[in-house]
Residue frames as qw, qx, qy, qz and C-alpha x, y, z in Angstrom:
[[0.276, 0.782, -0.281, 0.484, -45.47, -10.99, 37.93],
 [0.624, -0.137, -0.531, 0.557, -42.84, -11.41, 40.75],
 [0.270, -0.934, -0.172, 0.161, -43.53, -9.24, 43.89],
 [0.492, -0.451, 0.148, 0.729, -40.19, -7.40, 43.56],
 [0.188, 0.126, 0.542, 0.809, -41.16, -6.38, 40.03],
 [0.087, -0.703, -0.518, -0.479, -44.29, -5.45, 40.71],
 [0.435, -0.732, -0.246, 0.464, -43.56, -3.38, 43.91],
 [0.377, -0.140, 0.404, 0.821, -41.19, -1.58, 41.04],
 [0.092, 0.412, 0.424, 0.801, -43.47, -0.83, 38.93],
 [0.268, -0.814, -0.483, 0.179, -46.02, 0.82, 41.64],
 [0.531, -0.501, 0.013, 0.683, -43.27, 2.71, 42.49],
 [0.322, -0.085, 0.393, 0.857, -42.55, 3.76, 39.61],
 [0.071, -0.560, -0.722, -0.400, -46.28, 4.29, 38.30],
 [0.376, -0.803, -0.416, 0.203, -46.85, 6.53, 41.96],
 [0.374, -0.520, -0.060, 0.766, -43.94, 8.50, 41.66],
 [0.324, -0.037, 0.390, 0.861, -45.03, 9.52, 37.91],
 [0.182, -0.821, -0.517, -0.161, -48.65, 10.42, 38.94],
 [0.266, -0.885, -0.186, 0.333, -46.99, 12.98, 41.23],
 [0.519, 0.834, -0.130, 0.135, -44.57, 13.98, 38.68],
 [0.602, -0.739, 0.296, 0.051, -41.43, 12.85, 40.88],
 [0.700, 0.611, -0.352, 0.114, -38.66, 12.86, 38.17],
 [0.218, 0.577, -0.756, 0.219, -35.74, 12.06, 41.12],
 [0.707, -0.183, 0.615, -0.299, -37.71, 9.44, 42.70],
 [0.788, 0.560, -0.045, -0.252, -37.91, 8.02, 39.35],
 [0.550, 0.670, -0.490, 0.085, -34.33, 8.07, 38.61],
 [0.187, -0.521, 0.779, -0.294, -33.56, 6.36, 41.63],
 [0.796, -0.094, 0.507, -0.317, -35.26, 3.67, 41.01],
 [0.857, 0.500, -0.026, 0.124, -33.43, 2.39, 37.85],
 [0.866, -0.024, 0.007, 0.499, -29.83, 1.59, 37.46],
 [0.098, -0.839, 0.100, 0.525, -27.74, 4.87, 37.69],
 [0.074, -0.397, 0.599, 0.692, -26.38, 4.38, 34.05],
 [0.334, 0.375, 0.806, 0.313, -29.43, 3.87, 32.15],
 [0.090, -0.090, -0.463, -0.877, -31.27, 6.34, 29.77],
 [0.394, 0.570, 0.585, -0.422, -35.28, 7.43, 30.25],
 [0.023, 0.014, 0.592, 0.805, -36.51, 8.12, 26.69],
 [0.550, 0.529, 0.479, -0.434, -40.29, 9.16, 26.47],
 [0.559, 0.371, 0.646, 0.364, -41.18, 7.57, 23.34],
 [0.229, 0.916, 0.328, 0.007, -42.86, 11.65, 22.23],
 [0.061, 0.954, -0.290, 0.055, -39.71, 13.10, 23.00],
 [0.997, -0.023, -0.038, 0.065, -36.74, 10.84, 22.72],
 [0.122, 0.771, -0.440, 0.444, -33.91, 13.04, 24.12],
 [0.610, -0.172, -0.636, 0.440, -32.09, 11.11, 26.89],
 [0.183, -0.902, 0.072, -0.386, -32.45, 13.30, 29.94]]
């Protein structure tokens, strides 16, 4: 895995251990869609 992609996913992997739903969204394009597979409402 490229370091840039895997620094991402840390990120992303640390911020959802602490539950950090707007660190989350900032880390993805500002026009894309989170869908948890259990609950598949866009939020």
């Amino acid at each position: 895995m490229n370091t840039l992609l895997s620094k991402l996913v840390d990120e992303v992997f640390k911020a959802l251990e602490v539950k950090d739903k707007k660190t989350i969204i900032n880390l993805f394009h500002n026009e894309c869609e989170f869908i948890d597979p259990h609950y598949p409402n866009a939020i």
